[in-house]
PDB file with SEQRES, HELIX, SHEET and CRYST1 records, atoms N, CA, C and O in Angstrom:
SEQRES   1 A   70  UNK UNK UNK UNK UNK UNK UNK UNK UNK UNK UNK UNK UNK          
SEQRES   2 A   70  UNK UNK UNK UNK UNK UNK UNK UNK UNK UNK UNK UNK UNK          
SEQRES   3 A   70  UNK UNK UNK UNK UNK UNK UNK UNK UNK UNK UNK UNK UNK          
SEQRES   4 A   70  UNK UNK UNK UNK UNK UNK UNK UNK UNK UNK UNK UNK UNK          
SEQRES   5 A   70  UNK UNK UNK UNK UNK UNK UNK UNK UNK UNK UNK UNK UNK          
SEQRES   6 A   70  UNK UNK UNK UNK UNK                                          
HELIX    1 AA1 UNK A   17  UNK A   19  5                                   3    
SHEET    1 AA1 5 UNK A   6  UNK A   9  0                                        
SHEET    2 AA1 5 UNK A  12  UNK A  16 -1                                        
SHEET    3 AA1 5 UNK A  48  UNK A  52 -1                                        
SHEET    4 AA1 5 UNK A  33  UNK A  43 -1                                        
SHEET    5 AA1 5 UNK A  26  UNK A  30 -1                                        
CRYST1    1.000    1.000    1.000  90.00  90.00  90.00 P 1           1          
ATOM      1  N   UNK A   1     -17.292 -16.278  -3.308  1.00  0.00           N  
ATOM      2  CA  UNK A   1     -16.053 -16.907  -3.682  1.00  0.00           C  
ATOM      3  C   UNK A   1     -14.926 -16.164  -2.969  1.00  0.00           C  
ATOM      4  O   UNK A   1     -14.909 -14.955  -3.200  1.00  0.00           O  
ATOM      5  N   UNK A   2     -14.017 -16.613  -2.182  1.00  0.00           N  
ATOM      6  CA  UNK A   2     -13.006 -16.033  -1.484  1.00  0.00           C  
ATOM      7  C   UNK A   2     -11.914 -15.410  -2.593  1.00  0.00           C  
ATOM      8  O   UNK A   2     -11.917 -15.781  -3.767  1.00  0.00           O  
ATOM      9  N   UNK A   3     -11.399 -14.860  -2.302  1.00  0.00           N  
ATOM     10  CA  UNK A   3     -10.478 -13.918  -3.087  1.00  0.00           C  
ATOM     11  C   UNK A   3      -9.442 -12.732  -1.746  1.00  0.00           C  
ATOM     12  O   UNK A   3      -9.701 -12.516  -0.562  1.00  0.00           O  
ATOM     13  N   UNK A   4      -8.452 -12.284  -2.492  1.00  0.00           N  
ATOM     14  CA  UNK A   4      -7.745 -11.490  -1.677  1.00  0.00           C  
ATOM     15  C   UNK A   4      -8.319 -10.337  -1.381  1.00  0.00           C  
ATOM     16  O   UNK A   4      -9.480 -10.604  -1.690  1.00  0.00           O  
ATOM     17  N   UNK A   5      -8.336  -9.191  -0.983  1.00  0.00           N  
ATOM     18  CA  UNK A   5      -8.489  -7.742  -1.036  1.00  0.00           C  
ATOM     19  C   UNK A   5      -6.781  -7.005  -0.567  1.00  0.00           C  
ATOM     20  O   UNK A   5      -5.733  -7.494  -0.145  1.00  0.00           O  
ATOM     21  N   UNK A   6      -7.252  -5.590  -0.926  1.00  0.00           N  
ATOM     22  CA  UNK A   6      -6.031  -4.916   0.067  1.00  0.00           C  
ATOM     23  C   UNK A   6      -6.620  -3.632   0.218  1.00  0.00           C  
ATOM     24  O   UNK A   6      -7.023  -2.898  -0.685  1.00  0.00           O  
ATOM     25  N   UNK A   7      -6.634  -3.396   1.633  1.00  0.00           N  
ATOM     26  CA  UNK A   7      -7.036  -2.358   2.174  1.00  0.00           C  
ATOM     27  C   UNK A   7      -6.703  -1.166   2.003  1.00  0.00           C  
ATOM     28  O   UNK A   7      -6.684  -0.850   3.193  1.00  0.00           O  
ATOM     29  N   UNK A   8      -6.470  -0.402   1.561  1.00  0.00           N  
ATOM     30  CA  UNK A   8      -6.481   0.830   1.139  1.00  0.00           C  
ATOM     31  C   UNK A   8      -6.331   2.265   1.454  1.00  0.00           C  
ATOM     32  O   UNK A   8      -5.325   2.966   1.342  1.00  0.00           O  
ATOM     33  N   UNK A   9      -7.688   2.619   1.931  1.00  0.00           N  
ATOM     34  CA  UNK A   9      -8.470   3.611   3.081  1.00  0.00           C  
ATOM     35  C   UNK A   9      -9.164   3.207   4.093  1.00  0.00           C  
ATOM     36  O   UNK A   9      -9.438   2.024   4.294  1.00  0.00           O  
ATOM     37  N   UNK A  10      -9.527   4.209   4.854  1.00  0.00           N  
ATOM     38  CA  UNK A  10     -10.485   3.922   6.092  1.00  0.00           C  
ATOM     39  C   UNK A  10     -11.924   3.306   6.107  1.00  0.00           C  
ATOM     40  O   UNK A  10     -12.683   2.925   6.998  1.00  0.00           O  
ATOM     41  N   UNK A  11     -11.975   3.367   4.781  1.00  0.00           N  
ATOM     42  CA  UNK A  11     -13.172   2.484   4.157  1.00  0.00           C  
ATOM     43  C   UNK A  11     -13.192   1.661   3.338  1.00  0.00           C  
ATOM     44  O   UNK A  11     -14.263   1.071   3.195  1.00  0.00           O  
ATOM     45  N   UNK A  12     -12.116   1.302   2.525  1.00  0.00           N  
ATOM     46  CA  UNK A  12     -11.684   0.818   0.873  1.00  0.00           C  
ATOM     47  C   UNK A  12     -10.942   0.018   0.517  1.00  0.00           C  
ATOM     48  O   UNK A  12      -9.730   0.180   0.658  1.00  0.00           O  
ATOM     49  N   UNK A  13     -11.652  -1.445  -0.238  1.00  0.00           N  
ATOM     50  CA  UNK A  13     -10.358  -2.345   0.260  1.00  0.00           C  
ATOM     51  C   UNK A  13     -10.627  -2.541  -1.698  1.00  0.00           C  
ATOM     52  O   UNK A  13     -11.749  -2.320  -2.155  1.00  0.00           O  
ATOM     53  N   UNK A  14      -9.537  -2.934  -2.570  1.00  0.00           N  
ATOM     54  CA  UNK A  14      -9.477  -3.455  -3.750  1.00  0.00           C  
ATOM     55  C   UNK A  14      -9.393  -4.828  -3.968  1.00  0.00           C  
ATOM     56  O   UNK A  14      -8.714  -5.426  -3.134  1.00  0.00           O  
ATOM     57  N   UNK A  15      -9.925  -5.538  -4.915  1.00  0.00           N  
ATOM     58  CA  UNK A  15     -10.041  -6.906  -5.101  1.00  0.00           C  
ATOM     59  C   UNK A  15     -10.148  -6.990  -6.662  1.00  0.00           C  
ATOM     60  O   UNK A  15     -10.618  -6.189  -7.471  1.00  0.00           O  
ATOM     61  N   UNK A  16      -9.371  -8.622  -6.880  1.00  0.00           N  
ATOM     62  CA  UNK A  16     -10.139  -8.907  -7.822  1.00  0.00           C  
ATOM     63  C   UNK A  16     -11.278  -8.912  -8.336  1.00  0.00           C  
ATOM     64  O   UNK A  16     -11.993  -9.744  -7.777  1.00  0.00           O  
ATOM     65  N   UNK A  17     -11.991  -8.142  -9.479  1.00  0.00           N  
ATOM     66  CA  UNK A  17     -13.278  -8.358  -9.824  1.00  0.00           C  
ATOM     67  C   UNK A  17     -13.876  -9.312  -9.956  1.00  0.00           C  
ATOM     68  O   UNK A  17     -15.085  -9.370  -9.734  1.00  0.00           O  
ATOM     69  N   UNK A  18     -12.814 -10.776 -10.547  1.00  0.00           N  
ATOM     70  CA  UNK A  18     -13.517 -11.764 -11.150  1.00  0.00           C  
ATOM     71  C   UNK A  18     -13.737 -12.173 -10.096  1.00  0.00           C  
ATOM     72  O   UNK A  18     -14.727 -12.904 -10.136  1.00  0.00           O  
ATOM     73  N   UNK A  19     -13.163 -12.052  -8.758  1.00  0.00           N  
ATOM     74  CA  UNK A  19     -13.928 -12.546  -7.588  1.00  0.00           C  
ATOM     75  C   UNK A  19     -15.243 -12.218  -7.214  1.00  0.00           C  
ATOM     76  O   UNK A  19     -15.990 -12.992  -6.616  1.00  0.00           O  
ATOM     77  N   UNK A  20     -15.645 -10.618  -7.703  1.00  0.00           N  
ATOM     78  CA  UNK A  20     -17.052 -10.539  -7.366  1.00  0.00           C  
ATOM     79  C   UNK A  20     -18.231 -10.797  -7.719  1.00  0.00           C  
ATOM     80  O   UNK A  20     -18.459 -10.053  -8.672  1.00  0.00           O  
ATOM     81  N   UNK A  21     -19.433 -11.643  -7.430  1.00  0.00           N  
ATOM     82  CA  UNK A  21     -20.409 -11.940  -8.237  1.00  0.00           C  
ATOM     83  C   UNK A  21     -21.119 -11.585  -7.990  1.00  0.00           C  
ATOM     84  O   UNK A  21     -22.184 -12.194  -8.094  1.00  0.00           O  
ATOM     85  N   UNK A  22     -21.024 -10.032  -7.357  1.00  0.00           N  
ATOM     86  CA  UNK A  22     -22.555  -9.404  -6.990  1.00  0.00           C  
ATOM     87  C   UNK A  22     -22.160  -7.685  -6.237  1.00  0.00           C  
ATOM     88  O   UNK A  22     -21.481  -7.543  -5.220  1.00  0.00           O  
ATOM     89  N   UNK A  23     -22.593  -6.890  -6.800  1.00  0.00           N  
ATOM     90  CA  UNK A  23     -22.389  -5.662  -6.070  1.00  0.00           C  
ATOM     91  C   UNK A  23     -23.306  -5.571  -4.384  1.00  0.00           C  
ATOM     92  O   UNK A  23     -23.690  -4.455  -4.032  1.00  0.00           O  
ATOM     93  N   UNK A  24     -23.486  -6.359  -3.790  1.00  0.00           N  
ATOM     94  CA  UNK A  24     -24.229  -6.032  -2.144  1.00  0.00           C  
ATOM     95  C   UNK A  24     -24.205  -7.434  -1.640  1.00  0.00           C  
ATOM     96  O   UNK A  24     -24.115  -8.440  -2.343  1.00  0.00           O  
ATOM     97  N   UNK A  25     -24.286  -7.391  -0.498  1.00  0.00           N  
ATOM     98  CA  UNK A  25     -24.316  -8.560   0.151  1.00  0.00           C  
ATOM     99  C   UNK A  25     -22.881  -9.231   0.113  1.00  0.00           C  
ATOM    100  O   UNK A  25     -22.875 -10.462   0.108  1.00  0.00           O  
ATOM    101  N   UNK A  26     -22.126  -8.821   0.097  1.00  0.00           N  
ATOM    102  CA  UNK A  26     -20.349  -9.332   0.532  1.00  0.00           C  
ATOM    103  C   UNK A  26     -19.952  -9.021   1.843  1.00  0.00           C  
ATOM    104  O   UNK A  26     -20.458  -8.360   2.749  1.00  0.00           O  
ATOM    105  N   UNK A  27     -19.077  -9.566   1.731  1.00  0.00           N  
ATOM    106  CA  UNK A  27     -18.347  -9.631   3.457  1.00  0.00           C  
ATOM    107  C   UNK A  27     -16.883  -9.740   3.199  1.00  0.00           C  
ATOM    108  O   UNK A  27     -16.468 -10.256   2.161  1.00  0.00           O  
ATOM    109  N   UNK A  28     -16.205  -9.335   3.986  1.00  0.00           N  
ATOM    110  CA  UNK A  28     -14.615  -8.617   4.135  1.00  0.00           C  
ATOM    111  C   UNK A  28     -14.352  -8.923   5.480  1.00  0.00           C  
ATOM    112  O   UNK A  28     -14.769  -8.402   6.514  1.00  0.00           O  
ATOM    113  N   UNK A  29     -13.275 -10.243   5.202  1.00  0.00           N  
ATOM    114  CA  UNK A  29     -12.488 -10.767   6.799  1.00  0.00           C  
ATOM    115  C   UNK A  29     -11.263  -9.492   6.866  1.00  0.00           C  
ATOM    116  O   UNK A  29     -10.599  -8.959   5.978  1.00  0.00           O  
ATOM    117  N   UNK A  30     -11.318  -9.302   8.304  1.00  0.00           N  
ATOM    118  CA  UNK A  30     -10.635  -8.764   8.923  1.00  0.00           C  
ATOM    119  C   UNK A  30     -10.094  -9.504  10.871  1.00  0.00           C  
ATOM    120  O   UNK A  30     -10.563  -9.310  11.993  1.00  0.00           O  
ATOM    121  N   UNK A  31      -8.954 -10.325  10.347  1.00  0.00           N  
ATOM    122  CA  UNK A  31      -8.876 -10.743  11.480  1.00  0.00           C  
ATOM    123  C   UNK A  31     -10.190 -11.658  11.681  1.00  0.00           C  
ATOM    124  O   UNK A  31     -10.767 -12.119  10.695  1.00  0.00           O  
ATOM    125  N   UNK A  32     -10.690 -11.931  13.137  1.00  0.00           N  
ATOM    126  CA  UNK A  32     -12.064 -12.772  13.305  1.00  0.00           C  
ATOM    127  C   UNK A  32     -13.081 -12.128  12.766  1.00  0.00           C  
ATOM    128  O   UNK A  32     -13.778 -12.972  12.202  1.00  0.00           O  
ATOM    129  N   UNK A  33     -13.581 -10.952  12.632  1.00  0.00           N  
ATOM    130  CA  UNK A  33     -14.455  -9.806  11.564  1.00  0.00           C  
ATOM    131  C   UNK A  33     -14.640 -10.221  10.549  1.00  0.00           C  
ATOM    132  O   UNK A  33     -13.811 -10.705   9.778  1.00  0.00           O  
ATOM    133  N   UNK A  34     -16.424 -10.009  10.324  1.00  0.00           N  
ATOM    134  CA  UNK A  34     -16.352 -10.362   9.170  1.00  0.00           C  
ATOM    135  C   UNK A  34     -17.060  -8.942   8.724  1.00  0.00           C  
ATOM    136  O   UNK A  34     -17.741  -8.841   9.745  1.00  0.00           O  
ATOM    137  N   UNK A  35     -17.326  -8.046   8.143  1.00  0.00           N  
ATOM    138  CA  UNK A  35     -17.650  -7.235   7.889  1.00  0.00           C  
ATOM    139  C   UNK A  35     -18.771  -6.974   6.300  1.00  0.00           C  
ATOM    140  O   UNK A  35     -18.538  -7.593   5.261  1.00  0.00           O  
ATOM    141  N   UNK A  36     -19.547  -6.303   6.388  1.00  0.00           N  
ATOM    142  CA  UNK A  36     -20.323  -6.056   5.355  1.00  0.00           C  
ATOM    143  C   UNK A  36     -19.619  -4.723   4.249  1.00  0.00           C  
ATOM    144  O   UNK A  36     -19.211  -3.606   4.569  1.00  0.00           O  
ATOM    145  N   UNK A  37     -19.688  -5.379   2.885  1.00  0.00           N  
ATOM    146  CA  UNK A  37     -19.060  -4.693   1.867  1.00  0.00           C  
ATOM    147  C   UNK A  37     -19.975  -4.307   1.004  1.00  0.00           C  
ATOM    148  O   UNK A  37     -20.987  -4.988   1.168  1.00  0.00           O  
ATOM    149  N   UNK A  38     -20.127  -3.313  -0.077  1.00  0.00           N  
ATOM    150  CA  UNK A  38     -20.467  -3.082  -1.251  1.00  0.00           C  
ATOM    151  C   UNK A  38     -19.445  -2.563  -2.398  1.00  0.00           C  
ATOM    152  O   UNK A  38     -18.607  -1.690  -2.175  1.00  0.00           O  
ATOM    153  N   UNK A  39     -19.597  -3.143  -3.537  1.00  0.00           N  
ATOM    154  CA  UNK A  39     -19.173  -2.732  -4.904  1.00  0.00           C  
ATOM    155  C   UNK A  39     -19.212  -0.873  -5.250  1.00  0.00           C  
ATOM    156  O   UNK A  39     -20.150  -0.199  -5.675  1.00  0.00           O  
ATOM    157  N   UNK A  40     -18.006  -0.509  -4.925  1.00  0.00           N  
ATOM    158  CA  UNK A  40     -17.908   1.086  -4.479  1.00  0.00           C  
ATOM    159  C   UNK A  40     -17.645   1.684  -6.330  1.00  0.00           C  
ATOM    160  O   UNK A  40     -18.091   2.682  -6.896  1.00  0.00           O  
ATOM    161  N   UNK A  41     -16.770   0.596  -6.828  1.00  0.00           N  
ATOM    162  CA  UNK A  41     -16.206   0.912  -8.325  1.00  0.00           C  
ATOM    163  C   UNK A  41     -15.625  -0.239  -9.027  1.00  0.00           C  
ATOM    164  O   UNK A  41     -14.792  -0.901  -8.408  1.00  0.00           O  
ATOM    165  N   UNK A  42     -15.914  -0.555 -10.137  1.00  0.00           N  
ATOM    166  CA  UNK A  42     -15.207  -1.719 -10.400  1.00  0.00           C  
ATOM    167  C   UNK A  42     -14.120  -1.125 -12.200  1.00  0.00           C  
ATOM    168  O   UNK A  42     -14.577  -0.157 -12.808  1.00  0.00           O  
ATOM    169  N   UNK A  43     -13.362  -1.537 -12.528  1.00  0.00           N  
ATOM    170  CA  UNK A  43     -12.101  -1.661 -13.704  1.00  0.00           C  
ATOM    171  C   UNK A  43     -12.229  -2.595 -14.372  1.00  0.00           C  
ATOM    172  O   UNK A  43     -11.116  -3.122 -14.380  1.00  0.00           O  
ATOM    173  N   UNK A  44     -13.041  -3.299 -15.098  1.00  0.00           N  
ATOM    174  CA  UNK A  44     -12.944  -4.168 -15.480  1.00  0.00           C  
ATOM    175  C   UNK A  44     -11.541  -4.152 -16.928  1.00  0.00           C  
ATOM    176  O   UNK A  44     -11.200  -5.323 -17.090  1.00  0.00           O  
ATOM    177  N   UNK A  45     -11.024  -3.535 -17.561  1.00  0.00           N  
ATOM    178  CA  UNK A  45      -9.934  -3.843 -17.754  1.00  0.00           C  
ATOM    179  C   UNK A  45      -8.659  -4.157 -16.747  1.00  0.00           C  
ATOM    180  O   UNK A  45      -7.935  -5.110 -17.033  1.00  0.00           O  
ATOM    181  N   UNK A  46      -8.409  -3.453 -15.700  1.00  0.00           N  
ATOM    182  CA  UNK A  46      -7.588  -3.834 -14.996  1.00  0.00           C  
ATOM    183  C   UNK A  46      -8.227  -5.010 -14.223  1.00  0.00           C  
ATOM    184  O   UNK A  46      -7.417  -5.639 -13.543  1.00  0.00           O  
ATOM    185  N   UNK A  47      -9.760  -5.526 -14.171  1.00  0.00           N  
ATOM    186  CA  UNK A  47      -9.999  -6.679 -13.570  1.00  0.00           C  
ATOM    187  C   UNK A  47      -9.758  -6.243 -11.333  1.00  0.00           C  
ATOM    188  O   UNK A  47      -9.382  -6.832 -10.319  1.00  0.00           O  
ATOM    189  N   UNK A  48     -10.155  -5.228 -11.641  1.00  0.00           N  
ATOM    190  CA  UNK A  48     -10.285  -4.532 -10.249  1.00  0.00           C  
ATOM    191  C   UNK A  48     -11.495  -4.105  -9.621  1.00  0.00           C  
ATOM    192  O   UNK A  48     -12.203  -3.427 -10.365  1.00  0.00           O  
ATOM    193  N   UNK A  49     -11.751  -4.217  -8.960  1.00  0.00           N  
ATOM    194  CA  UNK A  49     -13.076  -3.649  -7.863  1.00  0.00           C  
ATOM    195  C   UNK A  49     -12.896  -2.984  -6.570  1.00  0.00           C  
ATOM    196  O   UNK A  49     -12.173  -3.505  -5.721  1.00  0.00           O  
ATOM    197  N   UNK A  50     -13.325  -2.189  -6.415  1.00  0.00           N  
ATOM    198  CA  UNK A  50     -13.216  -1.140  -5.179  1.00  0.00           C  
ATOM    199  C   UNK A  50     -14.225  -1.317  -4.388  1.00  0.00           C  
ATOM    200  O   UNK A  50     -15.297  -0.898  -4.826  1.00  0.00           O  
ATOM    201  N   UNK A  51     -14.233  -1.880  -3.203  1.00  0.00           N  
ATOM    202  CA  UNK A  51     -15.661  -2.013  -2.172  1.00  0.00           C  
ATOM    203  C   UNK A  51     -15.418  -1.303  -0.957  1.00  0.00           C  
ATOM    204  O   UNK A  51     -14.329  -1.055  -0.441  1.00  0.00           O  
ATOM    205  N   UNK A  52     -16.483  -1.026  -0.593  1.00  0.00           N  
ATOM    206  CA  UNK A  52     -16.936   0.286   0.700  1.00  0.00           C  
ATOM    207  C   UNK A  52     -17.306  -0.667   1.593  1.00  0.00           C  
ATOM    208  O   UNK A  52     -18.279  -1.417   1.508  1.00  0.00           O  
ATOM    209  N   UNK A  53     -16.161  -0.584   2.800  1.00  0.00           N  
ATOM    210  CA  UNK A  53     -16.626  -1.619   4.067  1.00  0.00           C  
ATOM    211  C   UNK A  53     -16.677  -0.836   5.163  1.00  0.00           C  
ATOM    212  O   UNK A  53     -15.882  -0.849   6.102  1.00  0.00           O  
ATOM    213  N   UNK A  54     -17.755  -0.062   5.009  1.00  0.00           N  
ATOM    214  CA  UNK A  54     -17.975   0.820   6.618  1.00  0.00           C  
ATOM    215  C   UNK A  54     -17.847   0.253   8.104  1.00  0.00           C  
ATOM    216  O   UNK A  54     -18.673  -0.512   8.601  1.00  0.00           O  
ATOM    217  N   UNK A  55     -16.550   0.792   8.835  1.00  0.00           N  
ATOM    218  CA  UNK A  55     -16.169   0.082  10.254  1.00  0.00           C  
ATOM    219  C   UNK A  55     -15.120  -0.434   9.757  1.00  0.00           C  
ATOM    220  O   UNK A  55     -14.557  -1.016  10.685  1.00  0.00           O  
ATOM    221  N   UNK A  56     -14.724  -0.514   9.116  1.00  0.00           N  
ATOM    222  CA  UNK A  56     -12.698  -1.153   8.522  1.00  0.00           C  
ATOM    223  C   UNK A  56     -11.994  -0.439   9.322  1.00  0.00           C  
ATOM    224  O   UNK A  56     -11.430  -1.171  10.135  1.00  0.00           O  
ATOM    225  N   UNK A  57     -11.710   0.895   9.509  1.00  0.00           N  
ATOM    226  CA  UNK A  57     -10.874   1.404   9.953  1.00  0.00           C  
ATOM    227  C   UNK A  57      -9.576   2.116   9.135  1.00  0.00           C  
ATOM    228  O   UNK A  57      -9.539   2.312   7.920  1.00  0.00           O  
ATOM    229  N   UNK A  58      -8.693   2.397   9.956  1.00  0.00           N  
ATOM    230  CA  UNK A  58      -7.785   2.775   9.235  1.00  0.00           C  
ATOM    231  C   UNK A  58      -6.903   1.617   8.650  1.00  0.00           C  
ATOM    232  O   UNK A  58      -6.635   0.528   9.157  1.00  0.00           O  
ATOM    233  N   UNK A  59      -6.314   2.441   6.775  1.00  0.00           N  
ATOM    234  CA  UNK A  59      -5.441   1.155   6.542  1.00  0.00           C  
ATOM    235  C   UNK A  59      -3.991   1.173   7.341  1.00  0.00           C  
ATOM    236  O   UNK A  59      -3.340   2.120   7.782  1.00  0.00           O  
ATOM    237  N   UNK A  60      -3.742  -0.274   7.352  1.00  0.00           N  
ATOM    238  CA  UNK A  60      -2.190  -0.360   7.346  1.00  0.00           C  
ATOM    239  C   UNK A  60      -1.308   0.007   6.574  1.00  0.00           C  
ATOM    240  O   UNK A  60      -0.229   0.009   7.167  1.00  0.00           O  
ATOM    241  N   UNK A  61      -1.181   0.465   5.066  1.00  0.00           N  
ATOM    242  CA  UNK A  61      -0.534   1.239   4.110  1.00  0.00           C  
ATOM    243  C   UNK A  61      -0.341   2.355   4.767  1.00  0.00           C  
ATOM    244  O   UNK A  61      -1.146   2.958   5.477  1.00  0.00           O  
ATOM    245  N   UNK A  62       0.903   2.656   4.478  1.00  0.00           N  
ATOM    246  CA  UNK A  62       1.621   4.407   4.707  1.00  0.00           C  
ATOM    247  C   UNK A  62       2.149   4.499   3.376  1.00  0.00           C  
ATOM    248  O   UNK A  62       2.579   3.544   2.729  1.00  0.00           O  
ATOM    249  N   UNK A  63       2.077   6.098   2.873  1.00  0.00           N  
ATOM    250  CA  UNK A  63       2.838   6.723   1.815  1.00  0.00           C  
ATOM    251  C   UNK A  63       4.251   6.867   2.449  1.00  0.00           C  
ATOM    252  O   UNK A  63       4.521   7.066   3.634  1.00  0.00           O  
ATOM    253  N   UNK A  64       5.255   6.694   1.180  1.00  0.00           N  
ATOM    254  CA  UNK A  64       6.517   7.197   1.691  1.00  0.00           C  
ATOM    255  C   UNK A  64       6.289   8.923   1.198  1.00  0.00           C  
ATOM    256  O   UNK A  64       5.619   9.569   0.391  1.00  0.00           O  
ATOM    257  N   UNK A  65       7.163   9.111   2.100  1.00  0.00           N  
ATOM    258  CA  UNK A  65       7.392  10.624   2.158  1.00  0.00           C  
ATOM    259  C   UNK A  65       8.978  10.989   1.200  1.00  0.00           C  
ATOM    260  O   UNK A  65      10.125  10.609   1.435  1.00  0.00           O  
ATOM    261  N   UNK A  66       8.340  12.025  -0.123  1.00  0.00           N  
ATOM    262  CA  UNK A  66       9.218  12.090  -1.382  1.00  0.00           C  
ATOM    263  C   UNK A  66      10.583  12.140  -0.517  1.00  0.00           C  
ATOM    264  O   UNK A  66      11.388  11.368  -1.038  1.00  0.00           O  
ATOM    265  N   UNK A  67      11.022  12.655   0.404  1.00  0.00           N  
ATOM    266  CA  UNK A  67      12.107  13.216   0.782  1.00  0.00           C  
ATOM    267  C   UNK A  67      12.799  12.104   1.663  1.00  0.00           C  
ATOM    268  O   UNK A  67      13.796  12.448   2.299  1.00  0.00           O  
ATOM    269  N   UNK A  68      12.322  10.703   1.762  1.00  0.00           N  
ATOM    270  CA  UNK A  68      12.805   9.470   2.118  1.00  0.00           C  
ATOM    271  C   UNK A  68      12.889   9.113   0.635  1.00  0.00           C  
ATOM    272  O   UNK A  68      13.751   9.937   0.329  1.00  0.00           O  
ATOM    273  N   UNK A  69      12.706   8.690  -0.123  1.00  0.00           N  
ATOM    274  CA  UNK A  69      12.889   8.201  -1.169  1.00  0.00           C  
ATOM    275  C   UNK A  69      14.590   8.708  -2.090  1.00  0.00           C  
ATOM    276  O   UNK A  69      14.917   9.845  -2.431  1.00  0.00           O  
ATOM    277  N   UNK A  70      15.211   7.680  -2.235  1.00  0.00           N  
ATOM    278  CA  UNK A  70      16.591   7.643  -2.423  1.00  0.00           C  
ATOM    279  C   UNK A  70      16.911   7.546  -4.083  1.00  0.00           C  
ATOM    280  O   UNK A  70      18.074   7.501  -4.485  1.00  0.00           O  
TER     281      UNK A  70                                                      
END                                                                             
């Protein structure tokens, strides 16, 4: 079932849980990529899942740095 993710780490993208119906055998678009995922951690109160997509790369997220922050 398609659902969003957001990438995270160099390995780690978060998703809705209720999107997942299976810890193995998932796949994670990236651009034309489709990549192989597994169920790394899931929240089911927050309704969150953490999957391990080895070959993702680095994320696009940056921390702000405390001393930019106004």
């Amino acid at each position: 079932r398609p659902a969003t993710a957001t990438h995270v780490d160099t390995d780690l993208v978060v998703a809705p849980l209720h999107g997942i119906e299976r810890d193995e055998g998932l796949l994670v678009a990236r651009g034309e990529a489709a990549l192989d995922a597994t169920v790394a951690g899931r929240d089911e109160s927050l309704d969150l899942a953490l999957l391990r997509v080895p070959g993702l790369g680095p994320s696009p997220l940056t921390l702000a740095d405390n001393e930019d922050a106004d």
